[in-house]
Z-matrix of the N, CA and C atoms (Angstrom, degrees):
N
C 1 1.451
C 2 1.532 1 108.26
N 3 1.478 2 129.45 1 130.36
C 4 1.303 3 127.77 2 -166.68
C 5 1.534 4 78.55 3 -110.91
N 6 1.654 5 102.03 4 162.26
C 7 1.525 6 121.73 5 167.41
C 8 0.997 7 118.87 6 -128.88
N 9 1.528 8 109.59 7 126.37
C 10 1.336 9 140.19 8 -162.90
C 11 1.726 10 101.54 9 -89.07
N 12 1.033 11 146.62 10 175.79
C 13 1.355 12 157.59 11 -134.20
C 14 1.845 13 83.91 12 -162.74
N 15 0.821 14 177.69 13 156.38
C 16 1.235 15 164.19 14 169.17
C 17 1.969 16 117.23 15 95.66
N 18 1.983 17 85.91 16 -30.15
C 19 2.067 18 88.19 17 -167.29
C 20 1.548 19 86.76 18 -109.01
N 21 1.229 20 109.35 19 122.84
C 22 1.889 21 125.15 20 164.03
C 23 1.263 22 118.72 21 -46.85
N 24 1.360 23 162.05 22 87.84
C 25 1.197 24 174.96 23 -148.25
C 26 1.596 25 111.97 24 -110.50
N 27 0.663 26 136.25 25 118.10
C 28 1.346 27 155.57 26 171.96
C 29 1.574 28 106.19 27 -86.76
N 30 1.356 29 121.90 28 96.47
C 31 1.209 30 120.57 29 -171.79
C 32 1.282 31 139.16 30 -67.12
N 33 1.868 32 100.48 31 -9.32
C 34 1.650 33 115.01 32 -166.11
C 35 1.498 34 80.86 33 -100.76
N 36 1.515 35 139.33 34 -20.99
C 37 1.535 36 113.95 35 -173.73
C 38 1.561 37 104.86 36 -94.50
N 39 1.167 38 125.01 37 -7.89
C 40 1.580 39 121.20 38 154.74
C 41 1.631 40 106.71 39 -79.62
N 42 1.352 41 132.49 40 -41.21
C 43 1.503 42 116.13 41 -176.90
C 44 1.351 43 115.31 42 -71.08
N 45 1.536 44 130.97 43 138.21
C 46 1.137 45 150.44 44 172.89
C 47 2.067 46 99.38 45 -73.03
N 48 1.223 47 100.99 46 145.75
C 49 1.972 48 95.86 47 171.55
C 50 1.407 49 119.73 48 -36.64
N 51 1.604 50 107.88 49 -41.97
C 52 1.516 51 104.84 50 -166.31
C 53 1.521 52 121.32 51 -74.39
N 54 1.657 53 107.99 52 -26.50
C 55 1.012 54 118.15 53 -169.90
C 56 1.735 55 107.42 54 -68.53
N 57 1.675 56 107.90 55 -55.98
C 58 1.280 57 123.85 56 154.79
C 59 1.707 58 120.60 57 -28.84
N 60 1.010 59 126.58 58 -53.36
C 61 1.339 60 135.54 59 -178.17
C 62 1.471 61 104.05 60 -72.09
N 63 1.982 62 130.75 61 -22.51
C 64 1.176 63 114.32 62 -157.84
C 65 1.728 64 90.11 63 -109.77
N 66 1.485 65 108.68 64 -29.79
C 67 1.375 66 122.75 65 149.06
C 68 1.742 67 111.65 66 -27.26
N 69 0.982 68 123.86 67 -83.27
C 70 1.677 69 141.67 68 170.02
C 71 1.268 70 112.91 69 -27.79
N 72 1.238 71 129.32 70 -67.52
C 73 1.617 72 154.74 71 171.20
C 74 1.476 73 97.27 72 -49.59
N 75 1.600 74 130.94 73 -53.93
C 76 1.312 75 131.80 74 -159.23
C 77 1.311 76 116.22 75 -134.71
N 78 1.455 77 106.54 76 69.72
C 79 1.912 78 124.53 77 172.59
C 80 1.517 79 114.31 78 -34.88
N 81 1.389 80 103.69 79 -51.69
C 82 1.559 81 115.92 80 -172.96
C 83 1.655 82 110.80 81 -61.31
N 84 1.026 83 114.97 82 -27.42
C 85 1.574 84 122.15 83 -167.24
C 86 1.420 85 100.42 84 -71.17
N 87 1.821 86 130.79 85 -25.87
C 88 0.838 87 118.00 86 -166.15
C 89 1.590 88 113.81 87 -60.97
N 90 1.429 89 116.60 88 -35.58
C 91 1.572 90 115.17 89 -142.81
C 92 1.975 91 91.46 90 -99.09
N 93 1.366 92 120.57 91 2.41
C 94 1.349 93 129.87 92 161.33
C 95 1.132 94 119.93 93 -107.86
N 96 1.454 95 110.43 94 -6.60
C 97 1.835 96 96.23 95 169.30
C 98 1.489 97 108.07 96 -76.59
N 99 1.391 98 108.52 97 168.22
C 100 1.771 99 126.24 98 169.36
C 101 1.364 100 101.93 99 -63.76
N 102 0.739 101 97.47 100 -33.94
C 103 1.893 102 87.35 101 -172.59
C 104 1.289 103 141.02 102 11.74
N 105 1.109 104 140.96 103 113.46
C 106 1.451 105 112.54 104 176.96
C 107 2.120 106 115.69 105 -51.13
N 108 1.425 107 110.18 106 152.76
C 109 1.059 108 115.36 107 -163.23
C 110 1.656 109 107.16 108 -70.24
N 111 1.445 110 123.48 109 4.14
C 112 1.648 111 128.28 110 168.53
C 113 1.873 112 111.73 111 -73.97
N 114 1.477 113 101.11 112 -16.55
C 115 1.704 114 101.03 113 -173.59
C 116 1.174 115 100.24 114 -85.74
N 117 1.658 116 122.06 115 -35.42
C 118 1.399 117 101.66 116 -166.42
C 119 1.795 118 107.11 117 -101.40
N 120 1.307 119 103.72 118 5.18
C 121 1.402 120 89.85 119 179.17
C 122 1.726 121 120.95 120 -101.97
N 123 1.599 122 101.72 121 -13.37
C 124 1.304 123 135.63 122 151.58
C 125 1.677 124 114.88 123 -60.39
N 126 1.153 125 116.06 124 -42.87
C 127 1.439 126 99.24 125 -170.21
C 128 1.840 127 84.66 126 -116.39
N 129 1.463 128 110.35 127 99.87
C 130 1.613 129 98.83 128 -175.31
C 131 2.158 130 85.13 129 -86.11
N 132 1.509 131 94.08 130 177.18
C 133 1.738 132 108.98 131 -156.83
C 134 1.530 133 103.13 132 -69.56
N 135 1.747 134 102.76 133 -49.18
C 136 1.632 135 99.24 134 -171.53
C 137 1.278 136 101.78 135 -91.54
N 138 1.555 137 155.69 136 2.73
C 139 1.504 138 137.30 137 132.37
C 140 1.134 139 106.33 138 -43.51
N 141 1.406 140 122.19 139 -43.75
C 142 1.620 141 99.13 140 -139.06
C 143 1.592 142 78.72 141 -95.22
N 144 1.236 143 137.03 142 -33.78
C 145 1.629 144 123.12 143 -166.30
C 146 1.964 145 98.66 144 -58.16
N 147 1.733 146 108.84 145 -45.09
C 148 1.455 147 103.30 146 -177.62
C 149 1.773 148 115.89 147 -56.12
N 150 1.545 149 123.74 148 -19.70
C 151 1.181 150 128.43 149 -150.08
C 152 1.711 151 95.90 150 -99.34
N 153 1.582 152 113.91 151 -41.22
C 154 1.308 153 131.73 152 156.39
C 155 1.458 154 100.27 153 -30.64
N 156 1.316 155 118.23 154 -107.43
C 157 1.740 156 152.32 155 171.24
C 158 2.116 157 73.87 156 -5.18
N 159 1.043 158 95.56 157 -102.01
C 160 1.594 159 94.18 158 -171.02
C 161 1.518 160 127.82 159 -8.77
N 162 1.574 161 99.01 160 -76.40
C 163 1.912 162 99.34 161 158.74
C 164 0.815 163 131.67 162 -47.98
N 165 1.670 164 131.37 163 -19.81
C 166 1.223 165 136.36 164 179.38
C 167 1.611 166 98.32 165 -78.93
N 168 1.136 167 138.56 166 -67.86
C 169 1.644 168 155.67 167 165.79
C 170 1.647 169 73.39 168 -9.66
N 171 1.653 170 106.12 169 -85.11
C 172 1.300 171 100.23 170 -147.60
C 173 1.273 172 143.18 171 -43.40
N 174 1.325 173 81.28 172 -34.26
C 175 1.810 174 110.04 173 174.22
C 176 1.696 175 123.44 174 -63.51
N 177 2.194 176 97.69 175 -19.51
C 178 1.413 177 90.18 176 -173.63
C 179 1.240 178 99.34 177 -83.52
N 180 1.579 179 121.31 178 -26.10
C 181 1.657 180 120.57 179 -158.72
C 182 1.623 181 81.71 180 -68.95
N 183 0.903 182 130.78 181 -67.69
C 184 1.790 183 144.51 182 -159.54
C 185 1.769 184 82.05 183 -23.69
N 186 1.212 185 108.35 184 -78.76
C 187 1.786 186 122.62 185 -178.44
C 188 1.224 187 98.74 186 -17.04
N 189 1.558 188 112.59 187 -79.57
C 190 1.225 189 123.23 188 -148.01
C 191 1.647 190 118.23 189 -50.97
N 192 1.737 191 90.03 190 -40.06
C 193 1.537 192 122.09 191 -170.35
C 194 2.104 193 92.88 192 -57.99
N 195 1.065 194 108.57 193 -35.54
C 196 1.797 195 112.53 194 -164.83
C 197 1.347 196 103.86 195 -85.13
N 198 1.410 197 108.47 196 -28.10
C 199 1.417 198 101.55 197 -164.78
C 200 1.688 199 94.82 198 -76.45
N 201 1.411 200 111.08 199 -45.15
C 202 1.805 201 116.65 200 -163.26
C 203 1.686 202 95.57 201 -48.89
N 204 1.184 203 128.29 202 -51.24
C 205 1.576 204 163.95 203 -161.69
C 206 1.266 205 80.79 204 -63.90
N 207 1.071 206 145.29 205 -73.88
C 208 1.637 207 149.50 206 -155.79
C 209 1.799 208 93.05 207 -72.31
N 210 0.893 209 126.83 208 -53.90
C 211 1.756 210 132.67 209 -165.12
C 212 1.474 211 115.64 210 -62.36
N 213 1.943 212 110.51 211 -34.38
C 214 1.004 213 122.95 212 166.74
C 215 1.533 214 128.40 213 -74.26
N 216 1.843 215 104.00 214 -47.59
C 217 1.402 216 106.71 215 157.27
C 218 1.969 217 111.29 216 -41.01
N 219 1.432 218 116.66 217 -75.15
C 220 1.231 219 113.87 218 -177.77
C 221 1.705 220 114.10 219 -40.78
N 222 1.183 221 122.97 220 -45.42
C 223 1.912 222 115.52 221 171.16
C 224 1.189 223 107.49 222 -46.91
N 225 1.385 224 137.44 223 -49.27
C 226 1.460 225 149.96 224 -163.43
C 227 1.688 226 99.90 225 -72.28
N 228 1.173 227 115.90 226 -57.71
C 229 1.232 228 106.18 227 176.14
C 230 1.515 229 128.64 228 -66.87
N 231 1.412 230 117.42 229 -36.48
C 232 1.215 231 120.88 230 155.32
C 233 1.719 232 122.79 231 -46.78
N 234 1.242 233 98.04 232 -25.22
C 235 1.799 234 101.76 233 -156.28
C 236 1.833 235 74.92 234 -99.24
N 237 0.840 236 118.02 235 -32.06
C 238 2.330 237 105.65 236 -179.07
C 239 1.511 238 106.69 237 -105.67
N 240 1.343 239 105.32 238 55.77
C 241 1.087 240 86.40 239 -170.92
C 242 1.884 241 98.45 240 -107.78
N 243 1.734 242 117.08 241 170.43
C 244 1.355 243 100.07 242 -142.22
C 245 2.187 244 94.31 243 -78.42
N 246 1.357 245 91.29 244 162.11
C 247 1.426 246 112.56 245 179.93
C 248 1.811 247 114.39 246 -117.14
N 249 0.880 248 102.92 247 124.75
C 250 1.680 249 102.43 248 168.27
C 251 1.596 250 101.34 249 -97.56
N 252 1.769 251 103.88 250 120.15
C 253 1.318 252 110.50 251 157.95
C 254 1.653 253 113.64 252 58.20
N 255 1.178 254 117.03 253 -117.52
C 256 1.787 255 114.41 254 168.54
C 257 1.489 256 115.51 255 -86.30
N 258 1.532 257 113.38 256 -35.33
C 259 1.734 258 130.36 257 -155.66
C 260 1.531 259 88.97 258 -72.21
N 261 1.094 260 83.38 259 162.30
C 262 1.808 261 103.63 260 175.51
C 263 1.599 262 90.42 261 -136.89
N 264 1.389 263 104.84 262 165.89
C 265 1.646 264 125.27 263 172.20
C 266 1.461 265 116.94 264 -31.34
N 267 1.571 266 106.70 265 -20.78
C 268 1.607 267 97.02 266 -153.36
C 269 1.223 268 116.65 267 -114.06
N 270 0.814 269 111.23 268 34.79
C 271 2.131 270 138.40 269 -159.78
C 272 1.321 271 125.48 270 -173.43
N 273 1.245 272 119.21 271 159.90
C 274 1.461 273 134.66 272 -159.82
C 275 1.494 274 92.14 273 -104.03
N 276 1.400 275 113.26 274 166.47
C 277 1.078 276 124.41 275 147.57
C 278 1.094 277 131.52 276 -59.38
N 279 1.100 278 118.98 277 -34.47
C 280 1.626 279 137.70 278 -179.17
C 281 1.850 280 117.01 279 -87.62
N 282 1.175 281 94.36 280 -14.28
C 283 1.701 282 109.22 281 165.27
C 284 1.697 283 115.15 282 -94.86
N 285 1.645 284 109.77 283 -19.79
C 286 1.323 285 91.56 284 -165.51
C 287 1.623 286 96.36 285 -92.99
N 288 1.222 287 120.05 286 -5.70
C 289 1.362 288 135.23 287 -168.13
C 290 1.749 289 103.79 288 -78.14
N 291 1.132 290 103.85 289 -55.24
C 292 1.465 291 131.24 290 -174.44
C 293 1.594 292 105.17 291 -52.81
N 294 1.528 293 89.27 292 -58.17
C 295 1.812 294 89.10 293 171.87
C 296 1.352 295 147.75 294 -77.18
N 297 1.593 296 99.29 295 -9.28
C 298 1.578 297 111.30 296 -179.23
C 299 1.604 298 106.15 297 -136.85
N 300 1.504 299 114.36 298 31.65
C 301 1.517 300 117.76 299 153.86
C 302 1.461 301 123.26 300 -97.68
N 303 1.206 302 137.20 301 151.94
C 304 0.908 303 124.05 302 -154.88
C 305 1.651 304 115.39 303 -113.80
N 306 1.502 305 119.34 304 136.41
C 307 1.572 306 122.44 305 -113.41
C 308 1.771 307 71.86 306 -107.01
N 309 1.558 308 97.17 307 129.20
C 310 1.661 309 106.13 308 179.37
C 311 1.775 310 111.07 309 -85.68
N 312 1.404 311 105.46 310 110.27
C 313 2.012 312 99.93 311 -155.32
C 314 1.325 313 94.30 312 -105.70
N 315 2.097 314 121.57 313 15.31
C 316 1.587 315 114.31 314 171.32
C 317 1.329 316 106.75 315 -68.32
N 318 1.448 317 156.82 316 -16.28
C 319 1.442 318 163.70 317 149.19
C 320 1.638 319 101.96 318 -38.68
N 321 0.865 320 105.30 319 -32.09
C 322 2.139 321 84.54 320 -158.32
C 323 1.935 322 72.46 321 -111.87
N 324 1.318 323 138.88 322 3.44
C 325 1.816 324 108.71 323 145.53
C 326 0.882 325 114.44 324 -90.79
N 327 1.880 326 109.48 325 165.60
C 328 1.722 327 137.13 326 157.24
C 329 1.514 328 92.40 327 -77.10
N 330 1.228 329 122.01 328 133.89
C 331 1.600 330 141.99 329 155.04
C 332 1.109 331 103.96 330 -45.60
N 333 1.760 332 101.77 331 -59.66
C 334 1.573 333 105.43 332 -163.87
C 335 1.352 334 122.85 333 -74.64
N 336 1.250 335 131.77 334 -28.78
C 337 1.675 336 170.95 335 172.36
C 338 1.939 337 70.98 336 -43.46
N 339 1.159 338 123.42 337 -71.19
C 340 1.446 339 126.65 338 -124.73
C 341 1.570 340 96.09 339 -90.55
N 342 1.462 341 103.69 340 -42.70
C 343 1.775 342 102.29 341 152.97
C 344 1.155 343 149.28 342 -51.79
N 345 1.428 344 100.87 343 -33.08
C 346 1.314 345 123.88 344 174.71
C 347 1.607 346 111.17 345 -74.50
N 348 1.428 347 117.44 346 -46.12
C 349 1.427 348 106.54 347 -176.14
C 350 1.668 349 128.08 348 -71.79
N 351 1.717 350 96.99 349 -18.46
C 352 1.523 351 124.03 350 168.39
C 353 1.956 352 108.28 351 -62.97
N 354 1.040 353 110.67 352 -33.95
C 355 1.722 354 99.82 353 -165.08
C 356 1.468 355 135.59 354 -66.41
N 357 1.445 356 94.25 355 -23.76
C 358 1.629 357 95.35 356 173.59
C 359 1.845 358 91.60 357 -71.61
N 360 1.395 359 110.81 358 -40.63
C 361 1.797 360 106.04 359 -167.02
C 362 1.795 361 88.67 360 -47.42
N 363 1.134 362 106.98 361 -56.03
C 364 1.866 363 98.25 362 -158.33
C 365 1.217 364 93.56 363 -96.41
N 366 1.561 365 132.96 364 70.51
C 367 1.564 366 142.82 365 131.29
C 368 1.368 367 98.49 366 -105.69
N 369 1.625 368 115.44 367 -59.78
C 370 1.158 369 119.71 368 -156.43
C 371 1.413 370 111.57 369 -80.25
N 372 1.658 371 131.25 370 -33.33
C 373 1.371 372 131.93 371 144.94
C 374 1.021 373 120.38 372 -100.77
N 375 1.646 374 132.33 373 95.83
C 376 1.224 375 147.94 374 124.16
C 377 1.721 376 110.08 375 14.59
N 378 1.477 377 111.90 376 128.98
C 379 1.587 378 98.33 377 174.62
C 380 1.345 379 88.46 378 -102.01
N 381 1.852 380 116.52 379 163.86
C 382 1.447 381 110.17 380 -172.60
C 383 1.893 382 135.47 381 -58.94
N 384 1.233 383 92.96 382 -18.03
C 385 1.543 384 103.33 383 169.48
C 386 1.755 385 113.37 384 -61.70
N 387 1.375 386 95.20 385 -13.96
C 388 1.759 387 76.25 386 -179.89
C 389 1.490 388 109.48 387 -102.84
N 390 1.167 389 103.15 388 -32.87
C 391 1.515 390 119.59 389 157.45
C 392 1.695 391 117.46 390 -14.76
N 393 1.485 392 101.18 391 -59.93
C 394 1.230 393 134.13 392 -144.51
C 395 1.854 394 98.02 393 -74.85
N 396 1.444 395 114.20 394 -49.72
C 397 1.249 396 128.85 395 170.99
C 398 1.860 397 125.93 396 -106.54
N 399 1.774 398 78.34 397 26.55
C 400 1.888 399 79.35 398 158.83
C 401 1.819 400 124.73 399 -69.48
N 402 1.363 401 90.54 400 -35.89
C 403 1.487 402 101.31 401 -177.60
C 404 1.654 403 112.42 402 -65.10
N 405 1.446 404 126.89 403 -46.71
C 406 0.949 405 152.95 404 -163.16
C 407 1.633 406 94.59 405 -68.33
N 408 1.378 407 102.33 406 -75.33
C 409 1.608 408 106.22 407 -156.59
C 410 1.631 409 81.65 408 -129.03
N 411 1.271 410 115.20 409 119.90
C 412 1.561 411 130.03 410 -170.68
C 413 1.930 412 91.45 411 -86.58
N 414 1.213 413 87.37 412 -56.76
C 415 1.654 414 108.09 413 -169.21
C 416 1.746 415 112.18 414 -88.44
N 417 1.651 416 101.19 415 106.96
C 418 1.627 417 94.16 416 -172.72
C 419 1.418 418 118.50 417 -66.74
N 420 1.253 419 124.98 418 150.05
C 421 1.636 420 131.83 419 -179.98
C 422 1.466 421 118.69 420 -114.61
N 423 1.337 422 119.32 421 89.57
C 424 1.356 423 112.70 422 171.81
C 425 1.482 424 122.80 423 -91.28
N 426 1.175 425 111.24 424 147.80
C 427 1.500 426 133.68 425 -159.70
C 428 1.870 427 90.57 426 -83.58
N 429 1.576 428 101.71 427 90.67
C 430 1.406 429 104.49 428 169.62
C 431 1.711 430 131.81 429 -86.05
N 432 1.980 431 98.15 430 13.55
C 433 1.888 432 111.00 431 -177.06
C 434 1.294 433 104.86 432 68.16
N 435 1.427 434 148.51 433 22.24
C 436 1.213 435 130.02 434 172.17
C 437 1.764 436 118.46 435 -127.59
N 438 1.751 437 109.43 436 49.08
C 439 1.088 438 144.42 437 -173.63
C 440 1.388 439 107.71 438 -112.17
């Protein structure tokens, strides 16, 4: 296709992407390329630097917009991420056991300690078994082996 000075050209349907993209990247190149004289009078320097500056803006929000989008996907996946049974990723079996069994604290009492502080309670309230054989046997009888 030759270019006529006379035929209106539309410069983005003669540029291929790359050219456009090297166009974009390299403002200065315009007013030294061969070009026919529709590219450079079409793309004058300070439009096209404001139109640049612009796409560029746009392109950072675009970024920014993917990256937030990417950070949230990654929370979501972290937050579903797979579970066996109760455990999650971040513990043993042998830790989750440890922490939610329930800690046997009859070792660290005295038996006797624990009887002893109970006895005035069970003089003065009777548990019902004694209740039961007041009538019977007023006077308790313990079996002292010398029968």
């Amino acid at each position: 296709m030759k270019y006529q000075e006379s035929q209106v050209v539309n410069p983005t349907e003669i540029m291929d992407r790359k050219e456009k993209e090297f166009l974009d990247e390299n403002p200065a190149h315009l007013q030294d390329s061969k070009r026919p004289a529709q590219f450079v009078s079409y793309l004058d320097p300070e439009i096209y630097e404001e139109e640049l500056l612009k796409k560029r803006e746009r392109k950072a929000e675009f970024k920014k917009v993917e990256e937030e989008e990417a950070k949230k996907k990654k929370k979501q996946e972290q937050l579903a991420a797979p579970r066996i049974g109760r455990l999650n990723g971040s513990g043993t079996y042998a830790q989750y056991i440890m922490q939610n069994t329930i800690k046997n604290t009859m070792r660290d009492q005295d038996p006797r300690e624990v009887l002893l502080s109970r006895a005035e309670e069970t003089q003065k309230n009777p548990l019902f078994v004694q209740k039961a054989y007041e009538a019977t046997q007023p006077k308790t009888v313990f079996n002292t082996g010398e029968q």
